[in-house]
VEXDREN-2710 file (C-alpha; in Angstrom, 1 decimal):
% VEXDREN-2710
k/r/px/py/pz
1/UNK/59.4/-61.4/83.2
2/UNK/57.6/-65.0/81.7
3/UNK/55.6/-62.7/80.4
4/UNK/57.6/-60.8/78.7
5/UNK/59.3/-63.6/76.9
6/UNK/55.7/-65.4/75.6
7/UNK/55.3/-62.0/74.1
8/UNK/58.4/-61.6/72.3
9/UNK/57.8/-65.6/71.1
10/UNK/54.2/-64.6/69.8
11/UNK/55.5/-62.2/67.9
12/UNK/58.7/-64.3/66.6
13/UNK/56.0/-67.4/65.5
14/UNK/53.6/-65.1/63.5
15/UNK/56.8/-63.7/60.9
16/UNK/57.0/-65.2/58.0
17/UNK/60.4/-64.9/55.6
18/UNK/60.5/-65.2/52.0
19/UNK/63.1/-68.3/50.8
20/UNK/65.7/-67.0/48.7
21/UNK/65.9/-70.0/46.5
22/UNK/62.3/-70.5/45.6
23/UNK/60.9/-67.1/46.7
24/UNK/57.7/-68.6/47.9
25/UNK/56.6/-67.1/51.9
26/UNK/56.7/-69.3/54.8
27/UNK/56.6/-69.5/58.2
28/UNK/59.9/-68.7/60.2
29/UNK/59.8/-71.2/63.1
30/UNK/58.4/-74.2/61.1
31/UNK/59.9/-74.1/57.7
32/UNK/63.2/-73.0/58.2
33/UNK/66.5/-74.2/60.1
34/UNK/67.6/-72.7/62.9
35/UNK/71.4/-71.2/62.4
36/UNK/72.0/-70.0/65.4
37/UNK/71.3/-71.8/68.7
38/UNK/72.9/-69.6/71.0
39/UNK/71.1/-66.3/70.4
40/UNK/67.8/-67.3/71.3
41/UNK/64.9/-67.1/69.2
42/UNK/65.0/-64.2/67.1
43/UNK/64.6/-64.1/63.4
44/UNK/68.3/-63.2/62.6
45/UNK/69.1/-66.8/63.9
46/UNK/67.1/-68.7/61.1
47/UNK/68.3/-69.3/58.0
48/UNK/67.3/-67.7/54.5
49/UNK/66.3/-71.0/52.4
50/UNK/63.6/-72.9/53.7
51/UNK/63.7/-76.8/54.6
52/UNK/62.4/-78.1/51.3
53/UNK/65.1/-76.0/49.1
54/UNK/68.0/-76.9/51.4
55/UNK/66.7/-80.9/51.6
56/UNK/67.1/-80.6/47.9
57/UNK/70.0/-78.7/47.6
58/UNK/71.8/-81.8/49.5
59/UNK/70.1/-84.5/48.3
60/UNK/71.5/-83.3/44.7
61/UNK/74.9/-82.3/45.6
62/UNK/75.2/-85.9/47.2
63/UNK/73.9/-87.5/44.3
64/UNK/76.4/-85.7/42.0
65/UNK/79.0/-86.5/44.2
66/UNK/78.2/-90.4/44.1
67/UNK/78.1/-90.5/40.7
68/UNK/81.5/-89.0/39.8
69/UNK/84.6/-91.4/38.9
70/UNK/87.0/-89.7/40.9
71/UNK/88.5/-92.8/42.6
72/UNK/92.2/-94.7/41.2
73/UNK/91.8/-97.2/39.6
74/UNK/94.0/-99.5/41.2
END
């Protein structure tokens, strides 16, 4: 059975997954979050944007939220 599970985690670390934001191929285990903890590792429970895109994604939405004059002024 320990087998059996390295052989389905070879196969899960040599997929690589196309980012939906900037379309550019990566690597599945290293260069993309993991969604899902409680399935196990299977390429359903990673996410579709890579690490860089959704790094930048917050970093921007953050800074946009910062800057905004939405508080009273009291």
């Amino acid at each position: 059975m320990e087998l059996d599970k390295q052989i389905r985690l070879g196969h899960l670390l040599l997929t690589n997954r196309k980012c939906r934001v900037c379309f550019e191929i990566k690597n599945l285990v290293e260069d993309f979050y993991r969604t899902r903890k409680n399935r196990g590792p299977v390429p359903s429970s990673y996410s579709y944007e890579c690490k860089e895109c959704t790094i930048k994604r917050i970093k921007d939405s953050r800074i946009k939220i910062i800057d905004n004059d939405t508080y009273p002024d009291w």
